[in-house]
Structures are given as C-alpha cells and as structure tokens.
C-alpha positions as CSV (number, residue, x, y, z in Angstrom):
1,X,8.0,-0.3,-58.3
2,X,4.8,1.2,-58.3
3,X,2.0,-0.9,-57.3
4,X,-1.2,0.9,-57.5
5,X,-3.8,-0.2,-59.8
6,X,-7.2,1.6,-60.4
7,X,-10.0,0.1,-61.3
8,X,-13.8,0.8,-61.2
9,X,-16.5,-1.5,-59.7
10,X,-19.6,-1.5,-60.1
11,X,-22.5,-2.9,-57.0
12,X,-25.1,-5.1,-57.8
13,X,-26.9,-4.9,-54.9
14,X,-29.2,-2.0,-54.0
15,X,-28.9,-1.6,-50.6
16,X,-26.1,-2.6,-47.8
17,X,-28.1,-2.9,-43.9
18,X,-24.4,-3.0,-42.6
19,X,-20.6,-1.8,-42.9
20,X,-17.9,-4.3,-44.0
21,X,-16.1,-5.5,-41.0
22,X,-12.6,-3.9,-41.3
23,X,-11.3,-7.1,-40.5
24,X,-12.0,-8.8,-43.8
25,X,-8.5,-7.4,-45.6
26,X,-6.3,-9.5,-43.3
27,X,-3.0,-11.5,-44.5
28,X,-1.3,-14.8,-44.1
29,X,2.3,-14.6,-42.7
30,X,2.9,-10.6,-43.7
31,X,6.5,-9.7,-44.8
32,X,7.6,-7.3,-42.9
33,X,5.8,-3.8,-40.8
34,X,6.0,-2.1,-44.4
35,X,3.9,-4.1,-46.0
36,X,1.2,-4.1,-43.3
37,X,1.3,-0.4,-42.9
38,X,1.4,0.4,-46.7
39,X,-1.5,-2.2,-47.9
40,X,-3.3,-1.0,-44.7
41,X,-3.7,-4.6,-43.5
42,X,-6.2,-5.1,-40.4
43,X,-5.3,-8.4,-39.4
44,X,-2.7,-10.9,-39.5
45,X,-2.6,-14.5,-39.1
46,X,0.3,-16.9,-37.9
47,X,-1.2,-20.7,-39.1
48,X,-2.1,-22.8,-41.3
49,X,-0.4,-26.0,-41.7
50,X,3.1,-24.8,-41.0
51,X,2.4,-23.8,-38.1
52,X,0.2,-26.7,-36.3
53,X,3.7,-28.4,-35.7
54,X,5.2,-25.1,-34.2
55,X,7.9,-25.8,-31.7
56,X,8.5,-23.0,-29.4
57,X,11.5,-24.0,-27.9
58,X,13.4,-24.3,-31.0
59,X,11.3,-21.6,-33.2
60,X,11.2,-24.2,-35.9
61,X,8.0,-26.4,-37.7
62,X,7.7,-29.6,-39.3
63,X,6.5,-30.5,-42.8
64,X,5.3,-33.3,-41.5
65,X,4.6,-36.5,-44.7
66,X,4.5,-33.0,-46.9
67,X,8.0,-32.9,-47.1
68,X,10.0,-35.8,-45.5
69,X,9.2,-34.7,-41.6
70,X,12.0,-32.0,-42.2
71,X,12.1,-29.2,-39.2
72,X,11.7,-25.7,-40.9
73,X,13.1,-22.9,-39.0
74,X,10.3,-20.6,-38.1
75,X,9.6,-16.7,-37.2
76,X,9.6,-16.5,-33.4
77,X,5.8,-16.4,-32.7
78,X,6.1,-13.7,-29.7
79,X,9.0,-11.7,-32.1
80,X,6.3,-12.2,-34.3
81,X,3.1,-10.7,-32.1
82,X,5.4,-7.6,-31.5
83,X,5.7,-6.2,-35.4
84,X,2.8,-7.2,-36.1
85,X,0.6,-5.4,-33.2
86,X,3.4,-2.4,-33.7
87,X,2.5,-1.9,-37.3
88,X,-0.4,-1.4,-36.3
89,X,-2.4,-5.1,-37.0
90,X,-4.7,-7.1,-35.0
91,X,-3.3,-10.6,-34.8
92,X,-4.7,-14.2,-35.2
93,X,-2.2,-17.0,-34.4
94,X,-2.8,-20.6,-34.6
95,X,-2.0,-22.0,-31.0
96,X,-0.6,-25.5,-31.2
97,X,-2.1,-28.7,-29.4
98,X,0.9,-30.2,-28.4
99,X,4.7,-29.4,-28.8
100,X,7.4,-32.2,-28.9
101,X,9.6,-32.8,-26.0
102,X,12.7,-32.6,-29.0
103,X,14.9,-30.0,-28.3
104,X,17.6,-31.4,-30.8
105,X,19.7,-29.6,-33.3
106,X,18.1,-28.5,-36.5
C-alpha cells in the first residue's frame, strides 16, 4: 500500500525569523522501528493516560474508572527506549508518580 500523498500548500505569512523545530513531527506510542524510520518521525512519546498508572514490575497499566480498573498489559518502557532511540527517535516518556506495591497476576 502506497501511502504517499502530494499536495501543495500555499504560506500566508511573508516572512519566517526562525526554522521549525524538527521536533514538532513527533508520535504517540509509534508501531514499530519502520514506521519511525519511514514517516521520518523525530520524537516519540510513551504517556498519556495509559501510561500514568504504569507498573514496571509487571509491564502492565490500569484503566483506571475508564474501564472497570482492568490491568492492561503494557510495552516494556526500557524495551521500549531501545527501538525507539535505535530507529533513530528522540524519546519523551511519561515517568509515573507512584507505582503499586501489587505484583499479582494479570
């Protein structure tokens, strides 16, 4: 599948002082190292709201009220650093707060 659109745009300003950071065409939770190195993403974040509840121990998260409290299992956040920085990606991960002492089955 071919995924290359073209399209023409047009500025309305006359005059830039400064470059666009190359750190503006970031992603949210990228696929896979393809998908970074083909779109030619710059940065990628690990966060958001599945990820505040992030427990290391068990690599999973929780839906919290969203979805019944349910543990999700999750990408392993330092599994996670290591394709990401390979394929060439700065990296943005959420850090959480505090992890539960729960180390319980799934």
């Amino acid at each position: 599948m071919n995924l290359a659109l073209s399209r023409t745009f047009q500025s309305i300003t006359t005059g830039v002082s400064s470059p666009i950071s190359p750190l503006i065409y970031g992603v949210n939770f990228p696929t896979n190292a393809a998908y970074i190195t083909q779109l030619g993403v710059t940065v990628s974040r690990w966060g958001g709201n599945a990820v505040t509840a992030y427990n290391p121990f068990l690599d999973v998260t929780n839906a919290g009220n969203d979805w019944y409290f349910e543990n999700r299992v999750s990408d392993n956040a330092d599994a996670w650093l290591g394709w990401v920085s390979g394929a060439g990606s700065k990296t943005m991960l959420t850090v959480p707060a505090s992890v539960s002492p729960f180390r319980g089955v799934v």
